[in-house]
C-alpha positions as CSV (number, residue, x, y, z in Angstrom):
1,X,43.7,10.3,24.1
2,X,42.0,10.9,20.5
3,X,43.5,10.0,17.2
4,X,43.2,13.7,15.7
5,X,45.7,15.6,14.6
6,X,46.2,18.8,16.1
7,X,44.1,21.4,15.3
8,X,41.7,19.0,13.2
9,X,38.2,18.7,14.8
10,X,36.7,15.4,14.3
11,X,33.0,15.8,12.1
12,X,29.9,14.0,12.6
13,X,30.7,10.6,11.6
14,X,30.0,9.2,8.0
15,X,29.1,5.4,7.8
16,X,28.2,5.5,4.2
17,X,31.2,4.6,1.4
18,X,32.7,7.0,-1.2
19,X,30.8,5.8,-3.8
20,X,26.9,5.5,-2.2
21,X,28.1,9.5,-0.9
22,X,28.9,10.4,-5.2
23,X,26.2,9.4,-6.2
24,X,24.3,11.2,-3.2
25,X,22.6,7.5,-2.1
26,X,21.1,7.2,1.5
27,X,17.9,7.3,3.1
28,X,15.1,8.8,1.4
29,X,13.3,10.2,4.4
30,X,10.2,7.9,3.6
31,X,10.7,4.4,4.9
32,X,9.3,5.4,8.3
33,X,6.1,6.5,7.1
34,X,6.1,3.5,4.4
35,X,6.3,1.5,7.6
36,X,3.3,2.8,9.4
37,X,1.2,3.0,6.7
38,X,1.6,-0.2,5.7
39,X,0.8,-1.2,9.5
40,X,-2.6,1.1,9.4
41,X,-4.0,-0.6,6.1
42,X,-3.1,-3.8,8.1
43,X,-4.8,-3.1,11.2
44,X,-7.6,-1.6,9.6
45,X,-7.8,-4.6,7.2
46,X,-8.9,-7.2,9.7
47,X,-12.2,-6.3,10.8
48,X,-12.5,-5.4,7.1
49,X,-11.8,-8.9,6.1
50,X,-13.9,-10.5,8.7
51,X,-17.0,-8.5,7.6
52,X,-16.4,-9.1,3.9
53,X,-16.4,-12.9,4.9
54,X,-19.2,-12.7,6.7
55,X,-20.9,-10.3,4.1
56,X,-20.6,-13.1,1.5
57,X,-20.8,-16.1,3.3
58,X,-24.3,-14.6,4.7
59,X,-25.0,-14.2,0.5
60,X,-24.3,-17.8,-0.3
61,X,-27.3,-19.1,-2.4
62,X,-29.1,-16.0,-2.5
63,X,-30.2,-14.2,-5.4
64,X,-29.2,-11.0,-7.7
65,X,-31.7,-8.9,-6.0
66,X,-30.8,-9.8,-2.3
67,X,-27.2,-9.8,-3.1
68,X,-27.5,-6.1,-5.0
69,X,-30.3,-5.1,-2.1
70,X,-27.4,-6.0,0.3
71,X,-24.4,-4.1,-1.5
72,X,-26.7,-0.8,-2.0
73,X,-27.5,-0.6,2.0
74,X,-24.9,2.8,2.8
75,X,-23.3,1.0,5.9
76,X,-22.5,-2.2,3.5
77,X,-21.6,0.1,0.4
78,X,-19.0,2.6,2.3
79,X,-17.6,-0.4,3.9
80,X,-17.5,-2.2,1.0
81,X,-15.3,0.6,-0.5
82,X,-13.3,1.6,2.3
83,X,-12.3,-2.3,2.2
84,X,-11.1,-2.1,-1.4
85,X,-9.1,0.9,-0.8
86,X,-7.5,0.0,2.2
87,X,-7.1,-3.5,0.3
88,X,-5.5,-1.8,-2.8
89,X,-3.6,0.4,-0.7
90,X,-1.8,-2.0,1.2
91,X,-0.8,-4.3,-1.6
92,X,0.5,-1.5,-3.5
93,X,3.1,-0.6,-0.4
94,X,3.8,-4.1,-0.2
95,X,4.6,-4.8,-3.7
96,X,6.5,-1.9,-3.9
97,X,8.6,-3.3,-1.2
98,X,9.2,-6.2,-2.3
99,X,10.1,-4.8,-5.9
100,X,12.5,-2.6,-4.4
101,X,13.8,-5.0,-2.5
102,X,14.9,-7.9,-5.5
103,X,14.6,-5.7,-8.4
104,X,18.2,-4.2,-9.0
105,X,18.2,-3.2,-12.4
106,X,17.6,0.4,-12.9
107,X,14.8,0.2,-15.6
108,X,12.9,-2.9,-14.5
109,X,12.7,-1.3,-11.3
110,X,10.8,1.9,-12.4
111,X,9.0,-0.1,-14.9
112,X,7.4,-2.5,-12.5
113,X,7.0,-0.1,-9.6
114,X,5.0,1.8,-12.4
115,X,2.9,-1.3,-13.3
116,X,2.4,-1.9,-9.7
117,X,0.7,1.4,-9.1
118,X,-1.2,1.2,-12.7
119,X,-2.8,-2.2,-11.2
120,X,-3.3,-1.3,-7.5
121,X,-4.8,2.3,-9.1
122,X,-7.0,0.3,-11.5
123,X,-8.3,-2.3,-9.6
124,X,-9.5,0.4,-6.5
125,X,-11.6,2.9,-9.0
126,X,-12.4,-0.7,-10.5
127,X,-13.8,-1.6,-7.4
128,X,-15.3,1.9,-6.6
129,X,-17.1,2.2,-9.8
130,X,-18.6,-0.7,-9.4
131,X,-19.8,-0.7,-5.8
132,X,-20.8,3.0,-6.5
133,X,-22.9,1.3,-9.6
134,X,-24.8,-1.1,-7.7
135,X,-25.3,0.8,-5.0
136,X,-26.9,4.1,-6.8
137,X,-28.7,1.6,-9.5
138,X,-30.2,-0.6,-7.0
């Protein structure tokens, strides 16, 4: 037997409380893809990391030319860039996380998630710019 009253139909059900539904709080339809994204740059990351090693362990002791000769090859050089991006990329959806996640005052929030993507931003055409350099100039 149900709890309604008669004539009342019972709605979809509503888990979240008066106030998160005033001030229209609730999922932003973008954790999901935050999720997998983050998992991509991961997974696409570890081979990444384990040439870079190897890139500059192989470099050890050698000399500007060699180590610019090495950078300016096109396999190394578009490597060496997708690695930064993919680099960049990733810490800037895990920062953001982890921002949104202890950060709980309204300003500091948008302040540093704005930092966060100045500094990821800057630091990947940083890293473009420069492989780009070496690579064209070499």
């Amino acid at each position: 037997m149900s709890n309604n009253r008669v004539g009342v139909e019972e709605g979809p059900r509503e888990f979240r409380t008066p106030l998160a539904r005033a001030r229209g709080l609730g999922s932003a339809k973008s954790g999901t893809s935050h999720f997998w994204w983050q998992r991509v740059t991961a997974v696409a990351l570890v081979p990444l990391v384990a040439w870079f090693v190897g890139t500059v362990v192989s470099l050890v002791g050698a000399d500007l030319a060699t180590v610019q000769a090495t950078i300016a090859r096109p396999w190394n050089a578009i490597l060496f860039a997708v690695f930064m991006v993919a680099m960049f990329w990733h810490a800037k959806m895990g920062l953001q996380v982890v921002v949104e996640d202890y950060i709980h005052t309204r300003w500091l929030l948008l302040a540093l998630q704005i930092i966060v993507i100045a500094v990821c931003a800057l630091g990947a055409f940083a890293s473009l710019y420069a492989i780009a350099r070496i690579a064209l100039l070499a």
